[in-house]
C-alpha positions in Angstrom: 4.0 17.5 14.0 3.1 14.1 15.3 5.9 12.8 17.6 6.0 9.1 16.0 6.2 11.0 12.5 9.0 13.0 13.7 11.3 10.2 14.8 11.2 8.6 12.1 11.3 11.4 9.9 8.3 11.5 7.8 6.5 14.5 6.7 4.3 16.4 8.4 0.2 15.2 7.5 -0.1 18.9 5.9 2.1 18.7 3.0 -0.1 16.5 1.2 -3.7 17.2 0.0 -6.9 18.1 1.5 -8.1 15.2 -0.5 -5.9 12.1 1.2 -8.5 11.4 3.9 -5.8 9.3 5.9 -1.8 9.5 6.5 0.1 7.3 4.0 0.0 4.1 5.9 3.6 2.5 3.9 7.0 4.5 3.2 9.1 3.3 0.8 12.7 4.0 0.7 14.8 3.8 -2.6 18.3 4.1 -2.2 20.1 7.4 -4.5 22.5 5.4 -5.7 20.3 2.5 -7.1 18.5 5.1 -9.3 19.7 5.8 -12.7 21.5 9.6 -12.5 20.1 9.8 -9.2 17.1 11.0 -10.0 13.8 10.7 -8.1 12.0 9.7 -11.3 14.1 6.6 -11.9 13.4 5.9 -8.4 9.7 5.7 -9.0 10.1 3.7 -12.2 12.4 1.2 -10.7 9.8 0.8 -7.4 7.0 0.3 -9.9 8.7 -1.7 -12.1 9.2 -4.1 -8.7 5.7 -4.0 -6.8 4.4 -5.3 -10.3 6.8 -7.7 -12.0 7.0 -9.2 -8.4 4.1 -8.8 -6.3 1.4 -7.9 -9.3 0.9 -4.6 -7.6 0.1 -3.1 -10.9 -2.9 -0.4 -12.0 -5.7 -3.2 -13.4 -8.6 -1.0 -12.9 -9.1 -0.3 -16.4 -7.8 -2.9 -18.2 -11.0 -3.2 -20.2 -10.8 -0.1 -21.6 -8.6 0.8 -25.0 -9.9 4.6 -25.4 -7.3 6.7 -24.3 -10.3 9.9 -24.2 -12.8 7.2 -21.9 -9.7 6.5 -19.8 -9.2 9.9 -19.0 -12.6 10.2 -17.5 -13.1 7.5 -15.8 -9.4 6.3 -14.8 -8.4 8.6 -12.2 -6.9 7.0 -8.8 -8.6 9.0 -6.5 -8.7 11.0 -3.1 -5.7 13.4 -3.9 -3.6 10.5 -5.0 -0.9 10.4 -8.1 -1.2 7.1 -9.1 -2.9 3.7 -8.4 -2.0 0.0 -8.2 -4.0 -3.0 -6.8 -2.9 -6.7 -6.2 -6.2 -8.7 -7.5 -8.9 -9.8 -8.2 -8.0 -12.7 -5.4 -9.5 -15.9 -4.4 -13.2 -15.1 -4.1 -14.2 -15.8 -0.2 -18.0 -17.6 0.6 -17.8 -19.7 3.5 -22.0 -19.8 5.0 -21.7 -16.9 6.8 -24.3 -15.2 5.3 -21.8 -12.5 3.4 -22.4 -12.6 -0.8 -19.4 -14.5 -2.2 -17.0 -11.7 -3.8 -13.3 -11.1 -4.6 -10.6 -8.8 -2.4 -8.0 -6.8 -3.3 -5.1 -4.8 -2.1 -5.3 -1.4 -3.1 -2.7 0.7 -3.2 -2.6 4.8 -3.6 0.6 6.7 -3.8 1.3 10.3 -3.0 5.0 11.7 -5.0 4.2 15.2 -5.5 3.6 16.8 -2.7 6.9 15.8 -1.9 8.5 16.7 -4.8 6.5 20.3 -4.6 7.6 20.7 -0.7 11.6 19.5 -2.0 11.2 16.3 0.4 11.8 13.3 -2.1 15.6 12.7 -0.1 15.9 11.6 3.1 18.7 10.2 5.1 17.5 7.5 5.7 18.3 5.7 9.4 17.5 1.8 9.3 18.9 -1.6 8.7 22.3 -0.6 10.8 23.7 2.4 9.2 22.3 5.8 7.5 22.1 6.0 3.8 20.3 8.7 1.2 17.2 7.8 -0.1 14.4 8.6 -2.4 10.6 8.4 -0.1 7.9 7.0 -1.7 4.6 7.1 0.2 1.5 5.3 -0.4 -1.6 4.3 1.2 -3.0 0.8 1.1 -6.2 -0.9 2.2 -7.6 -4.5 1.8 -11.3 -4.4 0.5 -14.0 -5.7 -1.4 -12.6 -5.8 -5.2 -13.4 -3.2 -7.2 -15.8 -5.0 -10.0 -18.3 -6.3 -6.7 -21.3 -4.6 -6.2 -20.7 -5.0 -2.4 -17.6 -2.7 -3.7 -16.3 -1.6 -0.8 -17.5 -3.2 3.0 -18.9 -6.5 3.6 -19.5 -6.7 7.2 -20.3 -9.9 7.9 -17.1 -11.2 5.4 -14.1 -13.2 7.5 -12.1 -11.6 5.9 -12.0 -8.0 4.9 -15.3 -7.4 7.8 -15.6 -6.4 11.1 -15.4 -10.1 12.0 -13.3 -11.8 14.5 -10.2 -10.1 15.8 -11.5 -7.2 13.7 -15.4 -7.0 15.2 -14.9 -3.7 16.4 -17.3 -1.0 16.3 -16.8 1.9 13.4 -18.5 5.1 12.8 -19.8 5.2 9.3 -19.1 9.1 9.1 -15.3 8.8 9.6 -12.2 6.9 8.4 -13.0 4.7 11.3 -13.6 1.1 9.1 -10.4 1.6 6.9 -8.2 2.9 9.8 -9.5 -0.1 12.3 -9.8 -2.6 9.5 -9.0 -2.3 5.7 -5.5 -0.4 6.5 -4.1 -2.7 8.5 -5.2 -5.6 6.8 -3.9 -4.5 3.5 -0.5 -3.9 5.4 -0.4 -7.1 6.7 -1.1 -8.4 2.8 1.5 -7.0 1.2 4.5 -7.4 3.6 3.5 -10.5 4.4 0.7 -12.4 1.6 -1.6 -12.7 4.5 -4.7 -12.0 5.8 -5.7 -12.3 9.6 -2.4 -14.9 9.4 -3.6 -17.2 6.7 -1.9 -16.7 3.0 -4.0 -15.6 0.5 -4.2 -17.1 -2.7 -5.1 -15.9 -6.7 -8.5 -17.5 -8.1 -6.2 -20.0 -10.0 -4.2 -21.5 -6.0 -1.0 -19.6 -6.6 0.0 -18.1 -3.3 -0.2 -14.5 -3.4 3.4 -13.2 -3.4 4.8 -10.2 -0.7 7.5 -8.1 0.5 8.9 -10.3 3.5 10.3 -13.1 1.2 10.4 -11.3 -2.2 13.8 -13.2 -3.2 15.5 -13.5 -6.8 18.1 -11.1 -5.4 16.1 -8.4 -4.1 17.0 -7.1 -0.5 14.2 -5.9 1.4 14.6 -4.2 4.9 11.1 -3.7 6.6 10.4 -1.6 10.0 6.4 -2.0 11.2 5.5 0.4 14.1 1.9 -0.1 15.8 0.7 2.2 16.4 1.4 4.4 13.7 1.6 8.1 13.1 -1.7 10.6 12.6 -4.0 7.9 13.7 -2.7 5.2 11.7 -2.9 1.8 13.6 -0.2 0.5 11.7 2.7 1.7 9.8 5.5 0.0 7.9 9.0 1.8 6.3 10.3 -0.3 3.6 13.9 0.0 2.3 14.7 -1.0 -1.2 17.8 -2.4 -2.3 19.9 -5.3 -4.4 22.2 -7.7 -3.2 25.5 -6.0 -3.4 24.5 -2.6 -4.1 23.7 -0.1 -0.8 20.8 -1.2 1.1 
């Protein structure tokens, strides 16, 4: 088992499908006792029910499509995963550099039941100055070219989802190279913090793209990012859920 997995507790990269092509890059924690009969499924509702009345991480993919029958063929979220969100369509990006003008998103992919099938979903939790039981949520997120762009997914030459400035490395187009070295961390560094490469990003209409780090109305959120992180991962953040006056 990978040594940073293992202290800090996180699965082991075989319990989850031949189909995730990289370790779940975020870990979030939901306290039992803020889940209704402490179950794990209340958990997942009331994480959901956050990342998209607050952050708009919400599944958009399809939203043109009312046929439940067309949805079921076309709608599935993808490389082993459960479920999908996104935050976007965002600010579309053309600056002279060459790169055709498109939108970004953050896209999120989240991976419950492998732990629920390997009896993992509670954890005790060690973070923000005490231990406490938790529900674990993983997902894995990347920043990238929006979903509706025919560039869909790499724009090299783009300042802000390519391999352009801090992020000009050089990838192998057979691996997980460009999304490990560039899209994961990126979309990291979106959702805990709105940001990309350090400067906020924005919606097409100027509203500043909410995130994790200053989520407020109430909400406490405790994160932990460790660089590098586990199974290759070049970043990885645990996030602990909780309210104001309730554990966490």
């Amino acid at each position: 088992m990978d040594r940073i997995a293992r202290a800090l507790g996180l699965p082991d990269r075989n319990i989850f499908p031949a189909e995730m092509p990289r370790y779940p890059n975020v870990w979030f924690f939901v306290p039992t006792a803020l889940a209704l009969r402490h179950e794990y499924g209340y958990a997942l509702r009331l994480l959901d029910r956050l990342l998209d009345e607050r952050l708009q991480l919400r599944d958009s993919f399809h939203d043109d499509v009312r046929n439940p029958g067309l949805l079921s063929l076309i709608g599935g979220p993808g490389e082993g995963s459960d479920y999908q969100a996104r935050i976007g369509p965002l600010c579309p990006t053309a600056d002279g550099t060459g790169a055709p003008a498109h939108s970004h998103q953050v896209h999120a992919r989240f991976y419950v039941s492998p732990l629920v099938h390997a009896g993992l979903t509670r954890v005790d939790l060690s973070m923000a100055g005490g231990v406490r039981e938790c529900f674990c949520i993983p997902a894995s997120v990347h920043f990238e070219v929006a979903t509706e762009e025919p560039s869909h997914p790499y724009v090299d030459a783009c300042p802000l989802c390519g391999l352009t400035g801090d992020y000009a490395f050089a990838v192998d187009p057979r691996s997980q190279d460009y999304c490990l070295k560039v899209h994961d961390p990126l979309g990291l560094e979106l959702l805990l913090h709105g940001t990309i490469r350090g400067v906020a990003a924005a919606w097409p209409d100027g509203r500043p793209v909410a995130a994790l780090s200053r989520l407020g109305g109430g909400t406490r959120i405790t994160i932990d990012e460790q660089v590098p992180g586990p199974y290759g991962c070049t970043r990885l953040a645990r996030v602990l859920v909780g309210a104001d006056g309730r554990p966490a």
